[in-house]
Structure formats: structure tokens, C-alpha cells
C-alpha positions in Angstrom: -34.5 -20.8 91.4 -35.2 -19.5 94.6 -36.9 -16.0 95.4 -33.3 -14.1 96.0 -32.5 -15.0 92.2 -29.3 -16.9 93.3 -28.5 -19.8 92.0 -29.9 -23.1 94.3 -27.6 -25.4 95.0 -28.6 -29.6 94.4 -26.7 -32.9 94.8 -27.9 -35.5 93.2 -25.9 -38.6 93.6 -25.5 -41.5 91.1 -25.8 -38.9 88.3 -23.0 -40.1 85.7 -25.7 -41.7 83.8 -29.5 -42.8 83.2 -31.8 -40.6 85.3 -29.1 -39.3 87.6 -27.8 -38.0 84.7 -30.7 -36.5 83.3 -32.1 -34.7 86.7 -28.8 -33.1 87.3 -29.1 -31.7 83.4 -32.8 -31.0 84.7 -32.0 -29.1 87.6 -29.1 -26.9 86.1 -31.4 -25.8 83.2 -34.0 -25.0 86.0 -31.0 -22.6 87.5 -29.6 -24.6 90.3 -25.5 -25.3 90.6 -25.1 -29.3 91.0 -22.6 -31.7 92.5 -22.6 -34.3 90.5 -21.9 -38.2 92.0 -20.0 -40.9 90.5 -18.7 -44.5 91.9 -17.7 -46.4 88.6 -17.9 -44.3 85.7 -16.0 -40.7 86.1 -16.0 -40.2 82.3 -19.6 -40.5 82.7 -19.9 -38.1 85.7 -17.5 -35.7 83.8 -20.1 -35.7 80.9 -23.0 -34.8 82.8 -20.9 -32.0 84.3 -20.1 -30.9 81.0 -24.3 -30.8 80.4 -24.9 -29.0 83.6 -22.6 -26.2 82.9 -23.9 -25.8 79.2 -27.0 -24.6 81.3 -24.5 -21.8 82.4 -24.4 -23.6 86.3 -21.6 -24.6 88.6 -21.1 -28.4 88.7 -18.8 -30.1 91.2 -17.3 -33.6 90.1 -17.0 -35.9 93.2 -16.4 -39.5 93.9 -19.2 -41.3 96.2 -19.4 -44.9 97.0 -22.9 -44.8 99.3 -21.2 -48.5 100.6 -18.4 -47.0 102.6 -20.4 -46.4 105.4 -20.5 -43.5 107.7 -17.6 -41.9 105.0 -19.9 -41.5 102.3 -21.8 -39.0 104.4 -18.0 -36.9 105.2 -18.3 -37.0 101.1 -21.9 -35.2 101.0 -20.5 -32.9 103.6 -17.5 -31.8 101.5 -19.8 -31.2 98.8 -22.4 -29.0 100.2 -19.1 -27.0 101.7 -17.8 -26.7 97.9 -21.4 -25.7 96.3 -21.7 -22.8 99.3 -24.8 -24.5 101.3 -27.8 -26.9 99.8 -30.9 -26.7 99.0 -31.9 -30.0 96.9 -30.8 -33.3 97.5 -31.6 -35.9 95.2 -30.8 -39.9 96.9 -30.7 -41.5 93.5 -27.6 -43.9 93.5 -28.7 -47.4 93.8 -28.7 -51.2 93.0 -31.2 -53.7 91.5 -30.4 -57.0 92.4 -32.4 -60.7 90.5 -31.4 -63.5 92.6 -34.0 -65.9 94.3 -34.8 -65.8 97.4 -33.9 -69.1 98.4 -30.2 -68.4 96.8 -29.5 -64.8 98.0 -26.4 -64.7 100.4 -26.2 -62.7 103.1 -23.5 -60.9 101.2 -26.1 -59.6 97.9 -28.6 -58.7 100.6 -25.9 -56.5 102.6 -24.8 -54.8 99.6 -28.4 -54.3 97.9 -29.0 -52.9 101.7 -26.2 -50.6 102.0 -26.0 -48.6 98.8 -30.3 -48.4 98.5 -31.2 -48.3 102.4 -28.1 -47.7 104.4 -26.3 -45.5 102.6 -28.9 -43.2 101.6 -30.3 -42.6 105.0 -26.1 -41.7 106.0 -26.3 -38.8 102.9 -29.9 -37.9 103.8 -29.4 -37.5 107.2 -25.8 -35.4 106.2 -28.1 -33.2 103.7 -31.4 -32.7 106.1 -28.6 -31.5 109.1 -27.3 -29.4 106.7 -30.0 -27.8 105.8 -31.4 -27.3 109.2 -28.0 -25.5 110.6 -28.5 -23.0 107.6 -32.3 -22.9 107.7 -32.8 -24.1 104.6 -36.1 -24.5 103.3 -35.0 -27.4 101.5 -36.2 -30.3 99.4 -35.5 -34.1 99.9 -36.2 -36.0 97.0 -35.1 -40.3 97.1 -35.7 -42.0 93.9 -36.9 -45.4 95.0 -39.1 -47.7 92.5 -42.5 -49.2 91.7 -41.0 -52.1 93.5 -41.7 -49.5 97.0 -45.6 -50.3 95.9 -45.2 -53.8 94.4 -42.8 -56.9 94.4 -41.0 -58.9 91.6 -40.0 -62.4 91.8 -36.2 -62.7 91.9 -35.7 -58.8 93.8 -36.8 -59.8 97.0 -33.2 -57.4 98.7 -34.0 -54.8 96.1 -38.2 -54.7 96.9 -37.5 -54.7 100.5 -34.7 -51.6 100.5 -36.7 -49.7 98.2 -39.7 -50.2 100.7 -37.5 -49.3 103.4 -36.3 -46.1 101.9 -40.0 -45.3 100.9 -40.6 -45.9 104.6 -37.8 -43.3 105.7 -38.8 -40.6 103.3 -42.6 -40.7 105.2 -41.0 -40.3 108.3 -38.8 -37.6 107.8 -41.9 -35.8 105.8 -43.3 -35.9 109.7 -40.3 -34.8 111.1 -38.6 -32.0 109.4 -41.8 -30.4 107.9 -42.1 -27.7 111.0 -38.3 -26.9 109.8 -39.6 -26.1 106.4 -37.6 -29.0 104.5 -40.1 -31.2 102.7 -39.6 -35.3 101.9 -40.8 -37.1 98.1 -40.3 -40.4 96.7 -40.2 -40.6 93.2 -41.2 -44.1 92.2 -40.3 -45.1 88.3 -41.6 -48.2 86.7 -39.8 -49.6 83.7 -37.2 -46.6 82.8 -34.9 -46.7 79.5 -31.4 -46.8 81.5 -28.5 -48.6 81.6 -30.3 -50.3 84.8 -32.9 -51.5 82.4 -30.5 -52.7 79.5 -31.8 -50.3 77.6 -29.0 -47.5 77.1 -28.7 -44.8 74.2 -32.5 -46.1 73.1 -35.8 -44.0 72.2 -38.3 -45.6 74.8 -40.7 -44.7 72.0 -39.7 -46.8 69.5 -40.0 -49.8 72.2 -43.0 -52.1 72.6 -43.9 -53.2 76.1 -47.7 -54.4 76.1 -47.7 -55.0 79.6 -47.7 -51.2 80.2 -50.7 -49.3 79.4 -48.6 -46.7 77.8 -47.3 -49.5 75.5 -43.7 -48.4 75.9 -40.7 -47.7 78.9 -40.4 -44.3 80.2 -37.6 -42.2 79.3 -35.1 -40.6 82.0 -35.5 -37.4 81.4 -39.1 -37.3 81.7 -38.1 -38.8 85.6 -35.6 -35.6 85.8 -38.8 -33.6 84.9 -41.0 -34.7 87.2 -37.4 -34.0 90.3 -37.2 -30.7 88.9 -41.1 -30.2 89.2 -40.9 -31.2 93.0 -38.1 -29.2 93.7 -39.2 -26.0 92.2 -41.2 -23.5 94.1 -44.4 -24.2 93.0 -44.3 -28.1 94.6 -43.1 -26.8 97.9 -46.3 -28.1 99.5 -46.1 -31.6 98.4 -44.3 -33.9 101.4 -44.7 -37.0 102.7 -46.0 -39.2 99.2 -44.6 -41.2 96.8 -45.3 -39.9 93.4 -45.3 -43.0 90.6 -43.8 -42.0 87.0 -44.6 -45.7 85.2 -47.1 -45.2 82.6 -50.0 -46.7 84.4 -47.6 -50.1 85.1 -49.0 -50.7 88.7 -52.6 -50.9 88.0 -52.2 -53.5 85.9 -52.1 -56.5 88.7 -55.8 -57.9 88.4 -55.3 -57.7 84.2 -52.2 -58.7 84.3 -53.8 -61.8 86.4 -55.9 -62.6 83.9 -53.8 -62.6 81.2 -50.9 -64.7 82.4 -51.4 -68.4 81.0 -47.9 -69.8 82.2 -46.2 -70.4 84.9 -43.0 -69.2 83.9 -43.1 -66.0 85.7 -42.7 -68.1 89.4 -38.8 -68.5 88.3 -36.3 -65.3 87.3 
């Protein structure tokens, strides 16, 4: 909420499901109206809608396809016209791609590119002028991946994008921190979503040993940690990459060790 006790005003995009979903639920209970994003599923979008106003906030229902390149940023200007301004903006559409290097087509790596890379610099860039023309202290948030830090056989499009965006978020930390609008990369490891197979399940009751944590994360504890960043009390933190994965990335050198086949060379 900000300090004039009126409702802030957040997009997140890709939010008809997973941890989309659950950060635009997250920011709504924290006070802020949201426009909510979908590209395949409006039933889904309509649903998270229907969650965000049980919080008593505005939501706005709108079609984005982050591919259709420069329109999808007309798309994140209509929105911030509908919600009155902006003051959060949450890049969390994406793709995960698990093709072989040697076998990717210049097609797969165009599309990974253009809805995790391409796209979201179009809507960042749309939300970051909009915020400066108001004078918007205002907070960009990109959900990106443990694959920004770390690769994975078989994601070489999606490891490279994700590094890319991380990349982007650093600079614009650098650039737009004199206008008061800070930049944060939200990296998840292994996340209970529809991304991960894994939909309508309690990441509790799963077993994943290679995570020191022993299980996946859940999505809203990812919305937790969006609505943490874009409260008042994180307005210092710019510029990082803040890692929700239960501890998965420091487990290269044990992970080492404990691999005894070869099978992980091939996806």
C-alpha cells in the first residue's frame, strides 16, 4: 500500500495460473488493484480475477501475447490507462523449452527468445516510461529462473533468455535508480506449477532429494517473496537477483559426487 493509503496499482503478466496466479492474489491481499494477463487460458485469468477482488481490489482482465512484438507493449499501455497509473510491474509470462542443442531450430530459439527476452524488455520498457512520466516511485520485478545462475542440459534457448533478462534487470537497476524506480529478479528453482507438471499438488507431500529442502517450492511462497519486494519496506533492494529454490543451486560440487551415470548428458 503506498503512504497516501490509495490503492497501488500492479500488472503482473502471465497470471492465469501457477505463480502468476498466485502473486496477483498476493499483491491484491497486500492492497494493490491488479491487471491480470492471459494468452491461452481466459477461464484461468478470469479465476485469478475472481481471487484478486475477493481481497476487496480492482482487477482488469486483458489478453497479452508477449510474442506480438512491439503490440504487446500498446497492450501494457492500455492497461496502466485502465488501472489509473502503475506502480508494480511484475514480467512473469514466459516459456521453458527441453530440446538439444544440436536439434533446436532457429524457430524454438525465436520463440523461447521473444516471449522470455524480447517481449519482456517491450512491456518493461512500456511500464518503466510509464512510470517515469508520472513520477512513479515504482518497482520492477522479472521473474526469471535458477537457470539465470545455472544451466540444464536440453534448455540451452531457455538458460540463455533467462540470463539475458537477468542481464537487463541489472542494467535498468543502474539506470532508473536516480528516478526512484527500482529493478529485482526473482529466480525460482523447482516450483509446483503447471510449468513443472506438477498442478493442483501439495509440494509438501513431494519428495525431491536433490534439493536440500527435500521437496519443490510452492507458488505462493514465490508470490510472497514479489509482494515482499514490492512493499515499502524492500524499496532499497535493486539491482540483485534474489533465489527462492530451497538451497537447489548449492548443490553442484554434491551433486558431482553423487552422480554415478551418465544419463544426465541426454534430456
Amino acid at each position: 500500500m503506498r503512504a497516501d493509503h490509495q490503492s497501488a496499482r500492479a500488472i503482473v503478466t502471465g497470471s492465469d495460473s501457477g505463480i502468476g496466479r498466485a502473486t496477483a492474489v498476493a499483491l491484491a491481499a497486500a492492497g494493490h488493484d491488479v491487471a491480470v494477463t492471459w494468452h491461452t487460458d481466459r477461464d484461468g485469468a478470469e479465476e485469478t480475477a475472481a481471487e484478486v477482488r475477493s481481497h476487496g481490489s480492482r482487477a482488469v482482465v486483458t489478453h497479452l501475447d508477449v510474442t506480438d512484438i512491439p503490440a504487446c507493449g500498446d497492450v501494457i499501455d492500455a492497461m496502466i490507462d485502465e488501472l489509473g497509473g502503475l506502480d508494480v510491474f511484475v514480467n512473469n509470462a514466459g516459456i521453458g523449452t527441453h530440446t538439444p542443442f544440436l536439434e533446436m531450430s532457429l524457430e524454438e530459439w525465436n520463440r523461447v527468445f521473444d516471449t522470455d527476452l524480447t517481449g519482456a524488455f517491450v512491456c518493461l520498457q512500456r511500464a518503466a516510461r510509464a512510470m517515469v512520466a508520472a513520477g512513479t516511485r515504482g518497482r520492477l520485478i522479472a521473474v526469471t529462473s535458477v537457470h539465470a545462475h545455472q544451466p540444464m542440459v536440453g534448455s540451452s534457448a531457455y538458460d540463455a533468455a533467462k540470463h539475458g533478462l537477468d542481464g537487463l534487470m541489472k542494467n535498468l537497476a543502474l539506470e532508473l535508480g536516480s528516478l526512484g524506480i527500482s529493478a529485482v529478479s526473482v529466480a525460482p528453482g523447482a516450483i509446483a506449477t503447471t510449468m513443472s507438471g506438477q498442478t493442483d499438488v501439495d509440494p509438501r507431500q513431494v519428495d525431491r532429494p536433490g534439493i536440500p529442502l527435500g521437496r519443490p517450492g510452492d507458488a505462493r511462497e514465490v508470490a510472497a517473496l514479489i509482494a515482499f519486494l514490492a512493499s515499502p519496506e524492500a524499496a532499497y533492494i535493486s539491482g540483485t537477483s534474489v533465489v527462492i529454490d530451497g538451497g537447489m543451486l548449492q548443490m553442484g560440487p554434491q551433486a558431482g559426487n553423487a552422480i554415478t551415470a551418465h544419463d544426465w548428458r541426454t534430456v
